[in-house]
Each structure stands twice: as C-alpha cells, then as structure tokens.
C-alpha positions as CSV (number, residue, x, y, z in Angstrom):
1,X,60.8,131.2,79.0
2,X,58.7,134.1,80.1
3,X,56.0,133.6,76.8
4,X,55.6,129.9,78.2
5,X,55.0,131.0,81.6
6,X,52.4,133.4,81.1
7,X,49.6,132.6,83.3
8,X,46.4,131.3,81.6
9,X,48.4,130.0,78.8
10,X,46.0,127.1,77.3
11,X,47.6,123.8,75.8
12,X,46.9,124.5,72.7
13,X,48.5,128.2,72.9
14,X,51.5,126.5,74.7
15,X,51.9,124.2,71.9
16,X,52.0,126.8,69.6
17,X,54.5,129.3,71.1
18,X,56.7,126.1,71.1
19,X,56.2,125.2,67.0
20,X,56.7,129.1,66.6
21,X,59.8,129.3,69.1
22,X,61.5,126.1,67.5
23,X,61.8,128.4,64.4
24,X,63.3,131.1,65.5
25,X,67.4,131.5,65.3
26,X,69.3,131.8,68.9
27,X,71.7,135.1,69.3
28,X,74.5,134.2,70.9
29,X,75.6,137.2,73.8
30,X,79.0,138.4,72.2
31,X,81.1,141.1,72.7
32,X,79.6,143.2,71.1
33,X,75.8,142.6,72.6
34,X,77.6,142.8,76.1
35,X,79.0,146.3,74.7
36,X,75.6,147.4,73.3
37,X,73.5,145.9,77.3
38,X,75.9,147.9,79.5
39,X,75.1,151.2,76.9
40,X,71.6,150.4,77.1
41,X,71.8,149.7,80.6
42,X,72.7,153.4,81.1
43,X,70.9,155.5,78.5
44,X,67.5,153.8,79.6
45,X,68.1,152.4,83.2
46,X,67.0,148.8,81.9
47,X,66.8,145.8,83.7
48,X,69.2,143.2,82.6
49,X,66.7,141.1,80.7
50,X,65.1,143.6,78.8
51,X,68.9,145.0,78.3
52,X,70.5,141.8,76.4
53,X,67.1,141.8,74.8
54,X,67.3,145.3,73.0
55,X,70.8,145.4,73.0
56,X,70.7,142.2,70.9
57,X,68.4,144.1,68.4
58,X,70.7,146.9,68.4
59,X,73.6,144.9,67.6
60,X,71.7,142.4,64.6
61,X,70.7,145.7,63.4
62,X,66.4,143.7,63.7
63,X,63.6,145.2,65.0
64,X,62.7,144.6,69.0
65,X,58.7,143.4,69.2
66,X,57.1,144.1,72.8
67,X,54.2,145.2,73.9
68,X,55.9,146.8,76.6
69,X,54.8,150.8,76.6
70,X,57.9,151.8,79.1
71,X,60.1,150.3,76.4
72,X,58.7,151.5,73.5
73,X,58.9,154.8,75.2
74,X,62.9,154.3,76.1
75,X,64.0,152.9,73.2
76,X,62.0,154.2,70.4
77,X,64.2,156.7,69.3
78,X,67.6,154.2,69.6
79,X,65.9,151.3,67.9
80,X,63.3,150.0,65.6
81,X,60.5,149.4,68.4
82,X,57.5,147.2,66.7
83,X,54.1,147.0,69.3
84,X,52.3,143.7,68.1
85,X,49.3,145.2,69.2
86,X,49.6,149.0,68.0
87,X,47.0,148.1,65.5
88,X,44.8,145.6,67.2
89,X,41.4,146.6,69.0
90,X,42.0,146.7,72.4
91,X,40.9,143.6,74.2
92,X,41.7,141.7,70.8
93,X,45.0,139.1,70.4
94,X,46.7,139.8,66.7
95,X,46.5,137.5,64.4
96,X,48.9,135.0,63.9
97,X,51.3,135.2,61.4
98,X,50.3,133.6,58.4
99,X,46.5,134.0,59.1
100,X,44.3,137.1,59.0
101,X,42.0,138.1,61.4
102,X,38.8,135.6,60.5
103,X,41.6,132.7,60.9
104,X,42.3,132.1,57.0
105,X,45.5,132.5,55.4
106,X,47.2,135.6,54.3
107,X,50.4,136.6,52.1
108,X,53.5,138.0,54.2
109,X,56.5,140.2,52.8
C-alpha cells in the first residue's frame, strides 16, 4: 500500500510495482511474528508497521530491504538490514531487478 501511494508515482511505475508485487509470497502474522513485533517493539521503540515488518523478517529468517536510515540503524545488528540504494549514486533510482544500469538484462544469483 504505501509503495503504491508514493506521491509522483507515474503509470507506468505504478504498473510495475503491481507486476512485481503480484509475485511476491504474503506472510501471514502468526504467533510467532506477534512474539518477535512486541520484542521489536521494545528493543527499538518501532512503530507498529515497521514492527510486523522486521519482525516478519526476523521470524522467516529473510533479509528486511528499506531505505529507511533510522532502521537500518535500529536493527542492523538484530537483522540482516539490505539499503536498495547503499550502492546507488545519490540522486540515482537502482536498477530494476533483472536489468543493469543502461536498462539491458543481467544474470541474478
């Protein structure tokens, strides 16, 4: 929801966050993600979003992606905490996945 609300999101960029989002596989908010929110909750004083968020992660055992400098910072030493723009020029957008940075396609791992 809040990627397809992000002001000055073009058509064309909204219909790709939906082809991209229709791939992904939904967590469901277990137990055990509850468990891991409320412990999150109180080590970094998280809002409830970005709570269920990392505390999803935590408990799939996956990586948490945001660009999000206060949560890198809070979680980084709990989590695996990927920036998607670490390693892009300022000012830049990355690449999308699957294409490198002149628009043509490169091999993933």
């Amino acid at each position: 929801m809040e990627l397809l609300s992000a002001p000055g999101l073009t058509e064309d960029a909204d219909k790709r966050l939906r082809e991209f989002l229709a791939e992904l596989d939904v967590a469901e908010i277990s137990t055990p993600v509850e468990e891991a929110t409320v412990r999150l909750r109180k080590y970094a004083r998280l809002g409830l979003p970005d709570a269920i968020i990392a505390g999803t992660a935590e408990v799939l055992e996956c990586p948490l992606v945001t660009a999000d400098q206060e949560l890198v910072r809070k979680l980084a030493s709990r989590l695996q905490v990927v920036d998607p723009y670490a390693s892009v020029a300022p000012g830049s957008p990355p690449a999308a996945q699957g294409e490198d940075e002149s628009g043509g396609e490169t091999a993933t791992t």
